[in-house]
Every structure is written in structure tokens, then in C-alpha cells.
C-alpha positions in Angstrom: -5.2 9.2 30.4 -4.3 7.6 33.6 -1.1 6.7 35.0 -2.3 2.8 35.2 -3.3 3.0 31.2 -0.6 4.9 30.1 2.2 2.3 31.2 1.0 -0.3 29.3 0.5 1.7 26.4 3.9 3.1 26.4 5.3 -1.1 26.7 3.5 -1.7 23.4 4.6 1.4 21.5 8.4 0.9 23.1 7.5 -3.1 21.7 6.3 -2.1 18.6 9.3 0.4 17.9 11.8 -2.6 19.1 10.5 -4.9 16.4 10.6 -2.1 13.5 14.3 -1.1 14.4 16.2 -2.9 11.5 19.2 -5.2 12.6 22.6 -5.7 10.7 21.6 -4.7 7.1 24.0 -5.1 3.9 24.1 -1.2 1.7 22.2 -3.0 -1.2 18.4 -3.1 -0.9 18.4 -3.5 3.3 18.9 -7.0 3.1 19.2 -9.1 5.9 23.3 -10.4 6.1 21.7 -14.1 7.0 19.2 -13.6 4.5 21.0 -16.2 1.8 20.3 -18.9 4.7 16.7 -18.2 4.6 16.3 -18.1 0.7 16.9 -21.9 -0.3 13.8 -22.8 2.3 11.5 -19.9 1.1 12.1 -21.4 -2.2 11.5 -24.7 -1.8 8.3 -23.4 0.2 7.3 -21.6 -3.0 7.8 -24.7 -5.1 6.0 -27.2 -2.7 2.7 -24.9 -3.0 3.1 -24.3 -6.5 3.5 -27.8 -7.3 0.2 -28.6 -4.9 -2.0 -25.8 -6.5 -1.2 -26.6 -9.5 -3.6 -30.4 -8.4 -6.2 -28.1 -6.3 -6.9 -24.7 -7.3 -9.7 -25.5 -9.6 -11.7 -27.9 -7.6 -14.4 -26.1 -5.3 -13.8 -28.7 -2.7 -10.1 -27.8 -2.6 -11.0 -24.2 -1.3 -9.8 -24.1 2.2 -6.7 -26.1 1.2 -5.5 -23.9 -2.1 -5.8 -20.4 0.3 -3.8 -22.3 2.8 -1.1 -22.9 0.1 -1.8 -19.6 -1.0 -0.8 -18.2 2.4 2.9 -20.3 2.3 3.7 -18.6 -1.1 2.8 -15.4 0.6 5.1 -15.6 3.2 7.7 -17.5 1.0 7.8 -14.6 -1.5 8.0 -12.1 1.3 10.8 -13.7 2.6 12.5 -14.0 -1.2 12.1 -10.3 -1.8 14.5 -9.3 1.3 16.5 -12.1 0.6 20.3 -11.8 -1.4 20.2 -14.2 -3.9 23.1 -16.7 -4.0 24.3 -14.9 -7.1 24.5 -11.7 -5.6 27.6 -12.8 -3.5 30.3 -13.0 -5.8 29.0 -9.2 -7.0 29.8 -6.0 -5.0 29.1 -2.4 -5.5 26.8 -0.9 -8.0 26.6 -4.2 -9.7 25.2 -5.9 -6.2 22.8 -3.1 -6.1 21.3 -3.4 -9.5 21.1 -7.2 -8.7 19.3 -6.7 -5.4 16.9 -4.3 -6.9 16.2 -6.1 -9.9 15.4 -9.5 -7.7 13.2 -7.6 -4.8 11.3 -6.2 -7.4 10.5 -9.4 -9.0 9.4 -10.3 -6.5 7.2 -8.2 -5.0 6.0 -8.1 -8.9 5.1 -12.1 -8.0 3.5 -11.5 -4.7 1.4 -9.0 -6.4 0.0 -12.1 -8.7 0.0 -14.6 -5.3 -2.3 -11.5 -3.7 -4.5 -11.6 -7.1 -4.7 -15.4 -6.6 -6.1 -15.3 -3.3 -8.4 -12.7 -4.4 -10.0 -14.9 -7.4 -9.9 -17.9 -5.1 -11.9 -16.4 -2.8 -14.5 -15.1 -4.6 -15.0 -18.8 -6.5 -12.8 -17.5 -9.5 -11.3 -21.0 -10.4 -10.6 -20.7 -14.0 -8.8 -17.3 -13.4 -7.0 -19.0 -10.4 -5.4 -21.8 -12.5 -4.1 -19.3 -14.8 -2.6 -17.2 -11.9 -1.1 -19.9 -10.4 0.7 -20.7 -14.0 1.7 -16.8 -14.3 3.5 -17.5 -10.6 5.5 -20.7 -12.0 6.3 -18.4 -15.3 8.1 -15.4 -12.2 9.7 -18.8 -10.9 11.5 -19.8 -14.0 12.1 -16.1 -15.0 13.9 -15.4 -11.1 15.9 -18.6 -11.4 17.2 -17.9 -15.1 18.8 -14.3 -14.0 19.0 -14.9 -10.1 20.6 -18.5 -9.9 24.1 -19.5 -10.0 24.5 -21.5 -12.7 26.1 -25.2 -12.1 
């Protein structure tokens, strides 16, 4: 490889390794310190779309719209699952730890259903899409029964 290809290559590769390098992290799960700041808007993302699939998923006309929605929950629950739950403050040690586990799995266990959404939506699965989106509300109400503060 020549000199004039090799400089660029090594610029993305020293980019690349930049953006993987983790910043501040809490012991507990890697997550994020600011992460509790970011939670209460990747929630309220989550319910926005959930609310607005719940009125287009089935339609055929509504395709475009419901894997644009689809795409928001996506990024919402990726957010959640590296996220420390408000809850999770008040806790410390092993206790933290189980908390953050139990959460981050959760949700990835919900983004696995939001990836099986887009899937059926897709391929003109609308029945099985309406009761996806309804097995995502039930992971909604199951994270804020053990993951909210109460109050």
C-alpha cells in the first residue's frame, strides 16, 4: 500500500478506535455517569412511538410511517439499556449491580421484540405487528413497575 493511501487509512482506524474508547463509566454494567439525564427523554421517545403505532401499524398505507416510529423506539431502547435507572441511585454495591443487570437486560429483551417488529412490518405482517407492538407496551409497564421510583 502506498504512503498516500496508507495515511488516510490509518486517520480512520485511529477515528474509529477514538469513538470505541469508553469515557467515564460507573463499576455497574458500564453505564454512562450522565446516563440518568438521557433516560427520562429516551422514555418519553419510547412512549410517543408506542402511543403512535399503536394508531398505524396495521394500516398498509401507514408503512413508511410505522418503520419510522419503529426506528425512534430502536434508538430509544438502545439508549434505555445503558442507561442507570433513577432507582438505581439510592442503591450501591452488589445491589446496584443486580439492578443494572436486571434493567439492561430488559431491555435489550424489548429491543429484541422492536427488531421482530420491524421485521413483520416489513414484510406486510400487520396482524403480527399489532401484537408486537402490544408485547413492547407489556416490557414498558413491566420496566416501570421494578425500575421506577415510586411517588
Amino acid at each position: 500500500m502506498s504512503s498516500r493511501l496508507l495515511a488516510p487509512a490509518l486517520i480512520v482506524v485511529a477515528a474509529l478506535a477514538l469513538a470505541l474508547v469508553p469515557g467515564p463509566r460507573s463499576a455497574a454494567m458500564g453505564a454512562p455517569h450522565d446516563a440518568g439525564k438521557d433516560i427520562d427523554r429516551a422514555m418519553k421517545t419510547i412512549e410517543e412511538s408506542l402511543e403512535k403505532l399503536t394508531e398505524i401499524v396495521g394500516e398498509k398505507d401507514k408503512v413508511k410511517e410505522s418503520l419510522e416510529e419503529v426506528l425512534k423506539l430502536e434508538k430509544a431502547f438502545m439508549d434505555c439499556k445503558i442507561a442507570e435507572p433513577h432507582k438505581a441511585e439510592k442503591l450501591e454495591g452488589k445491589d446496584k449491580e443486580k439492578l443494572l443487570r436486571e434493567y439492561r437486560e430488559m431491555n435489550i429483551e424489548a429491543l429484541k421484540v422492536v427488531l421482530d417488529l420491524e421485521i413483520a412490518v416489513i414484510n406486510g405482517k400487520l396482524p403480527k405487528a399489532k401484537k408486537l407492538v402490544n408485547t413492547i407496551k407489556a416490557y414498558e409497564g413491566k420496566g416501570h413497575g421494578k425500575f421506577r421510583e415510586k411517588g
